[in-house]
VOGU-857729 format. One record per residue: residue in three letters; z, x, y of N, C-alpha, C, O, CB in turn. Coordinates in steps of 0.05 Angstrom, whole numbers, plus 5000, padded with zeros to 4 digits. Glycine has a CB too. Layout:
residues N
ALAZXYZXYZXYZXYZXY ...
This chain:
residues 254
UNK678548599289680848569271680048409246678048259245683248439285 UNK682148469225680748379205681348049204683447969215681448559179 UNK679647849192680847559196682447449186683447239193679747389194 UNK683247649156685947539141688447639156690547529152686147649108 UNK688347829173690647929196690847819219692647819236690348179206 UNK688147669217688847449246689647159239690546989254685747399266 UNK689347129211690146829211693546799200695046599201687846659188 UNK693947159189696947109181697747189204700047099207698447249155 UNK696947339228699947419248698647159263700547059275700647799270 UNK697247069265696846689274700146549273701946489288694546479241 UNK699346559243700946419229704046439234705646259240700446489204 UNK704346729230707846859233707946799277710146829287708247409216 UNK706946779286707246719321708146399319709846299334703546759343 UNK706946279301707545959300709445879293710745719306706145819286 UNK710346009267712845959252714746039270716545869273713146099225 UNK715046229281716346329306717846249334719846299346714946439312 UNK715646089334715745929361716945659348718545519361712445879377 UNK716445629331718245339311721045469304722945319301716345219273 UNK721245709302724045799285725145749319727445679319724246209263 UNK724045779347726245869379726045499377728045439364724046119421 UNK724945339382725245139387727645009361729244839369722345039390 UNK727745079337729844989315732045039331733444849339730145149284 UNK732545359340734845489354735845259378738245209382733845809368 UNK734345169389734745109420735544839410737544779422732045129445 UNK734644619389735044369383737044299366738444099364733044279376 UNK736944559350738644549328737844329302739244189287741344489342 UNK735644359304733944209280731644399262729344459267732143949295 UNK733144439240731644589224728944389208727144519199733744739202 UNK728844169206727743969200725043989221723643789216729743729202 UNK723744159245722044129253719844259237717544269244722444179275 UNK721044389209719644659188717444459178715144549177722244819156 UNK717944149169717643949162714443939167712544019153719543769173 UNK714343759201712843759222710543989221708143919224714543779244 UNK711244319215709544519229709044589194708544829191711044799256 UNK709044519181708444509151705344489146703844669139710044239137 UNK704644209154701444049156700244279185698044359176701743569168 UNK700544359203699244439223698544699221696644819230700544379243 UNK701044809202700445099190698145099170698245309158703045219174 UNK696444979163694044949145691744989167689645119162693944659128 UNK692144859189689244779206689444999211687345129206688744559231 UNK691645149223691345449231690145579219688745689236693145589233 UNK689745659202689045839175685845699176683945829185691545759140 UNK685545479168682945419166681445299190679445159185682645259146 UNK682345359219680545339239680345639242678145649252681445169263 UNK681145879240681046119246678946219223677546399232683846239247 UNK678446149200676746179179674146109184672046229177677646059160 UNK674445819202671845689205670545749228668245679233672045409204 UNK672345909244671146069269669946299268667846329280672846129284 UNK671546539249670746769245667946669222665846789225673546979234 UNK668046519206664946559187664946199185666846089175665346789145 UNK663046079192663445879197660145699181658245579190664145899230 UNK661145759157658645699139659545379136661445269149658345909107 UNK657645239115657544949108660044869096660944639099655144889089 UNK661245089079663745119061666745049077668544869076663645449048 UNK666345299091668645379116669245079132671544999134667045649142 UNK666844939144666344839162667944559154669544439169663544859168 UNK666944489128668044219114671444289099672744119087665444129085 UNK672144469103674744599086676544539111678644429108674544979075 UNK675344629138677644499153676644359161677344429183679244599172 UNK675144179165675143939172676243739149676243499155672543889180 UNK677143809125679643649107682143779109684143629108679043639074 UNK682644049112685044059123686443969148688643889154685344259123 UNK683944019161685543819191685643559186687943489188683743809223 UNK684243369179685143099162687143089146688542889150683442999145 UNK687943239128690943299115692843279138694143079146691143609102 UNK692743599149694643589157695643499180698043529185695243729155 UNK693743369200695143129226695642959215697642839224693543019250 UNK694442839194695942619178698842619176700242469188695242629152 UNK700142909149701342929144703542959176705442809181700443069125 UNK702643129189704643269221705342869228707542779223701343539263 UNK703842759234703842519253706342449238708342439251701042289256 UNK706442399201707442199188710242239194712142089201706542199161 UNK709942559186713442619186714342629220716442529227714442999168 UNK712842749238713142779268714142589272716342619284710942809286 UNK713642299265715142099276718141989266719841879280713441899273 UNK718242049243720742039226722842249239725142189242720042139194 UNK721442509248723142659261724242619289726442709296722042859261 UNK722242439306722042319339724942149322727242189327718142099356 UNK724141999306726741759305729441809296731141629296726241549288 UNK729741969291732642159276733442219305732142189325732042509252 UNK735642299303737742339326738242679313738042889325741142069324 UNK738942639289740142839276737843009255735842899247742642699259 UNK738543299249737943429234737743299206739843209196739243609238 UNK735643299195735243169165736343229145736143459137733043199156 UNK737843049130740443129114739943449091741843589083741242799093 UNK736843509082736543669067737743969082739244139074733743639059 UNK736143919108737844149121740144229129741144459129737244189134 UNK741343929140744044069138746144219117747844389120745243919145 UNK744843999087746044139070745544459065747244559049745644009050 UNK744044589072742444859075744645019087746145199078739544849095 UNK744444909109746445129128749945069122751845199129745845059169 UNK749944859108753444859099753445069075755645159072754944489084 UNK751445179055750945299042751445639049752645819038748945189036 UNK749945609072748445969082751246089088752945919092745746009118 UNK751946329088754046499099752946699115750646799112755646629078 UNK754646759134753646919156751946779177752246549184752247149146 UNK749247009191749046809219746346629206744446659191748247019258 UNK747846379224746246089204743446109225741845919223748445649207 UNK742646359247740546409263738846479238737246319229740946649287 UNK739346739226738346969212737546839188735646929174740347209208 UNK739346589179738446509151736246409159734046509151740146309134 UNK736646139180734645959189731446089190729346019179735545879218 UNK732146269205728746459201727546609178725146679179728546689219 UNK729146659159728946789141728046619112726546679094731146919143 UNK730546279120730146279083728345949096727845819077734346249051 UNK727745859114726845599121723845739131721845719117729145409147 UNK723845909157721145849176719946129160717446149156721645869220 UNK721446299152719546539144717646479117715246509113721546819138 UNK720046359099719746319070717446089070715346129056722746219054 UNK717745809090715345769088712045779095710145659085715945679088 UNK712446019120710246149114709646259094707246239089709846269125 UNK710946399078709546599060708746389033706746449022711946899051 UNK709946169023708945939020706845789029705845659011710245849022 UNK706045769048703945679061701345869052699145789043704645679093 UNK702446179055700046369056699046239018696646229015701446799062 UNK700146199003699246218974697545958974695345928963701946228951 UNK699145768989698445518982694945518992693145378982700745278998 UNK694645709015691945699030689745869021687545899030692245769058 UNK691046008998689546218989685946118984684146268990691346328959 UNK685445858973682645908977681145829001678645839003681445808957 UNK683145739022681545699045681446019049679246089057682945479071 UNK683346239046682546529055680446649032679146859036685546739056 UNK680346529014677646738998674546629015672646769023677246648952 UNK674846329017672846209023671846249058669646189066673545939015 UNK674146389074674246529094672146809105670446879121676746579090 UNK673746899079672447259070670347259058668747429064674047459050 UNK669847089040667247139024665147009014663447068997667647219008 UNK665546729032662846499037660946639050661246779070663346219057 UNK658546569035655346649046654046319046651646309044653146909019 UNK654646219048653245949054652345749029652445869008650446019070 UNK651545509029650745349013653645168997656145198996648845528993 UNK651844998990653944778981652944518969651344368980655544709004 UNK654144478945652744488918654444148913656144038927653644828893 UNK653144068889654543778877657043858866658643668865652643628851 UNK657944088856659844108844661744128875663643968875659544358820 UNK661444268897663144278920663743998927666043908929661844418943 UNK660943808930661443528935663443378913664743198923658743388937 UNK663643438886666043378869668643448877670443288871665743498847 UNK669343738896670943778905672343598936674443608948670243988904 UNK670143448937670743398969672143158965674243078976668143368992 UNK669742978938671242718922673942698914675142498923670242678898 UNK674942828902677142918887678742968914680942878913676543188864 UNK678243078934680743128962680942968969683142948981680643278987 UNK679242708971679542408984680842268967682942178976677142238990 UNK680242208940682642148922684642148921686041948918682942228908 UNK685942498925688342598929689142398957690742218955688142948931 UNK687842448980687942409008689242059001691241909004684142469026 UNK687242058994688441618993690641598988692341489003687341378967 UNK691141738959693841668940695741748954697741618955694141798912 UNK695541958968698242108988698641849011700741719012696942499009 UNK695741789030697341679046697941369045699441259060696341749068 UNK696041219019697140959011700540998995702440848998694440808988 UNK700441188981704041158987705641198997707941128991705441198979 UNK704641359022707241379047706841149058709041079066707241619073 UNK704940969063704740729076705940519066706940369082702440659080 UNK706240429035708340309017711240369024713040209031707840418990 UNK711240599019714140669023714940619046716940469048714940919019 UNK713740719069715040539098715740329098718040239098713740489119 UNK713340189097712739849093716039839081717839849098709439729065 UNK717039819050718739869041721439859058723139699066717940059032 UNK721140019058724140219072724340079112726040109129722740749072 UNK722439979113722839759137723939509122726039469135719639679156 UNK723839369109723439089107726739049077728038849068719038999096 UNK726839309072729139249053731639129059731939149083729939449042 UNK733439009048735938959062737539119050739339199064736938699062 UNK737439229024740039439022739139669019736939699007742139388999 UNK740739919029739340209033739040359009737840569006740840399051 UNK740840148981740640368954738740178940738940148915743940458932 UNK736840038954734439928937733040138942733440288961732839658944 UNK730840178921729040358916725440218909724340018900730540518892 UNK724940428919720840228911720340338884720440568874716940358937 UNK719640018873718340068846715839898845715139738827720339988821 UNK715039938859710839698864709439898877710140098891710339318893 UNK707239808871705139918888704440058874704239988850705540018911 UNK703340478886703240628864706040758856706540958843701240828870 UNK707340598866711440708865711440568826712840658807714840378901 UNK710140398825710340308798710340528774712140578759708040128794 UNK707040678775706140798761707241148758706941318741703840738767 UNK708541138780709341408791712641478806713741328822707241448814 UNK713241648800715441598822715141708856716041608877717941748811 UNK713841918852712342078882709442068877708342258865713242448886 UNK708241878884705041808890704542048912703042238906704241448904 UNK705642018933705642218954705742598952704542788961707942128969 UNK707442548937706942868919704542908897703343118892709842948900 UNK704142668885701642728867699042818887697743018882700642438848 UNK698542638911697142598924695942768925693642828918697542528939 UNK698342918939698443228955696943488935695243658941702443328961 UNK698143438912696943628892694443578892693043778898697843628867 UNK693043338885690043268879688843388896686943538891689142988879 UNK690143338924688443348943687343708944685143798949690043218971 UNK689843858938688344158944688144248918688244488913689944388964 UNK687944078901685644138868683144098882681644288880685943858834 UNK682143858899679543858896679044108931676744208934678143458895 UNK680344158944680444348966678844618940676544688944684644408982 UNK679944718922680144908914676944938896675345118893682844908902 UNK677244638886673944638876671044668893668944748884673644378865 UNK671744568921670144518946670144818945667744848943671344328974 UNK671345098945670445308943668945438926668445678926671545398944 UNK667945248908666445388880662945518886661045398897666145098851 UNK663145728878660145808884661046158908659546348914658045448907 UNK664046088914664746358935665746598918667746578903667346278960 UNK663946858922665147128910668447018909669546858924664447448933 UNK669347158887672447078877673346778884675346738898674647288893 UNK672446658878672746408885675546318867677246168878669846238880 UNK676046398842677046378820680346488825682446428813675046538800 UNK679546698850683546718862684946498868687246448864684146868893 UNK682246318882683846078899684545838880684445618890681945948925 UNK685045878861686545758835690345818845692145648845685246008798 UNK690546068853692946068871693445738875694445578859692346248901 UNK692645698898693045448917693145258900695345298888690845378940 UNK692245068890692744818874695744878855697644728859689744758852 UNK695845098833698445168823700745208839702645098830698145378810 UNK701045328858703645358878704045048883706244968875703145548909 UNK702344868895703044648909704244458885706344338883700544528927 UNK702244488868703244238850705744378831707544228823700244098828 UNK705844728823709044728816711844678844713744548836709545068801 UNK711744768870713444688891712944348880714344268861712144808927 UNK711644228888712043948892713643818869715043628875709343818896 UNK713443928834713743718812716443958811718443808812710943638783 UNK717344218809719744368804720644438822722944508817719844558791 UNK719944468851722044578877722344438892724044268888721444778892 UNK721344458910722044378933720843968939721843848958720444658953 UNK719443868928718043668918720043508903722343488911715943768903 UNK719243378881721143238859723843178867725042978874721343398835 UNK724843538860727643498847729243548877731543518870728643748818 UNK729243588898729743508924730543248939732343208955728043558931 UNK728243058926728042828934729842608915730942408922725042788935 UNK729942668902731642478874733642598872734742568850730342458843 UNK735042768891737942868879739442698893741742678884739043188882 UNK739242558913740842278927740842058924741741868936740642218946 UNK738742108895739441918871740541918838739841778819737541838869 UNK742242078840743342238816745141948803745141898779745642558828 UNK746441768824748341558811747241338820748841158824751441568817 UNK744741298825743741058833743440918804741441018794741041098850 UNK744540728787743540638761741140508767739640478748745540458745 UNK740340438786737540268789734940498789733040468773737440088822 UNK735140668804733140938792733641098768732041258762732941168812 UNK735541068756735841188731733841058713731941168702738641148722 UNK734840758710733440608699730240598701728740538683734540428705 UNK729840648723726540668739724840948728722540998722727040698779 UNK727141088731726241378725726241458698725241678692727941558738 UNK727341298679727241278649724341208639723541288617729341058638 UNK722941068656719640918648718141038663715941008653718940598654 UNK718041188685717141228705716341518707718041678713718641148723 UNK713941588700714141808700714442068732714141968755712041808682 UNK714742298731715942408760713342408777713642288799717542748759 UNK711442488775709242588787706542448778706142228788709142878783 UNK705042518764703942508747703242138729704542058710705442728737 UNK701342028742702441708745701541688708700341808691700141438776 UNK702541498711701941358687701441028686703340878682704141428670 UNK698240908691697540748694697040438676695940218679696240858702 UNK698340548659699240388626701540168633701739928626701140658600 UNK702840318646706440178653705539788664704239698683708440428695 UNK706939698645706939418648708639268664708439018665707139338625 
């Protein structure tokens, strides 16, 4: 079979088995969780079927991504009682059966999201012949970069969000200073340099896909403007968010 048919019906069995367990818990918020794990899939099945120097190091940073990422939110999700407020607002939204949406506009949609976002772990899948070059090792630099910045600001922000006393304080230190989502920049860097670590693979130049999807979802969809809409009347992030730029840090800020 072919390996891009084995790593997407992989993929759609997983999302699947996450869409019966949403059903049974009634937490669409587990999409969250199988988000980061849906990457290793894709790039342990890549690194199995052709399992060159390229392949080999591509998931071995996606699986560093994404148990990172699974553990961070997994636990946020263990501690909730309840469905995560983004989702519920979802299904007060949907009309008709809130089953059919659930699989359709949450577990389906973000596979097929996932599939773009992974696109050069699948060229680098299909059409690595081996070797690996200084410019790949630039790529690998640049994913640890990303990698830091993502998880030194989820570790701020906890830190944070443990120790505050009022719940409409907001973080402005750390890389929260320079940025407003360090954690979303992160994320982008990180599969800019994913995407460079493929350089040297026939069509390598598709997997330009992947870095653009993540970093437009993260700074225009589902990312950014998601996260700051439950701060629309906060005057203290207004104010924050007036200097502050969204993504994209700006290391000037005094």
């Amino acid at each position: 079979m072919n390996v891009f048919l084995v790593q997407i019906l992989s993929l759609f069995i997983f999302f699947n088995a996450c869409f019966l367990y949403a059903v049974i818990k009634k937490r669409n918020d587990i999409a969250d969780v199988a988000w980061g794990l849906g990457f290793f899939i894709i790039a342990i099945i890549g690194a199995f079927y052709n399992p060159t120097s390229k392949t080999l190091v591509i998931a071995l940073l996606v699986f560093i991504w994404g148990a990172r990422l699974a553990l961070h939110i997994g636990k946020r999700f263990l501690n909730k009682k309840r469905e995560e407020h983004r989702y519920q607002k979802m299904r007060d939204s949907w009309k008709g059966s809130q089953n059919l949406n659930s699989w359709a506009r949450v577990f389906m949609l973000q596979g097929i999201l996932l599939v773009f976002v992974s696109t050069a772990v699948l060229v680098a899948t299909k059409f690595d012949q081996g070797g690996f070059g200084y410019i790949n090792i630039i790529g690998v630099l640049i994913w640890f970069f990303g990698f830091c910045f993502e998880m030194i600001g989820d570790r701020q922000l906890k830190k944070f969000i443990a120790e505050r006393k009022d719940s409409k304080e907001i973080m402005v230190s750390g890389l929260w200073k320079y940025t407003r989502h360090p954690n979303y920049f992160g994320e982008a860097v990180l599969w800019w340099g994913i995407f460079i670590t493929t350089w040297g693979v026939e069509y390598f130049w598709i997997g330009i896909i992947s870095p653009l999807t993540i970093t437009i979802l993260l700074r225009f969809v589902s990312g950014v403007p998601m996260a700051e809409q439950r701060y629309k009347d906060n005057k203290e992030f207004i104010e924050y968010a007036k200097k502050t730029p969204a993504m994209f840090p700006n290391f000037f800020i005094k």
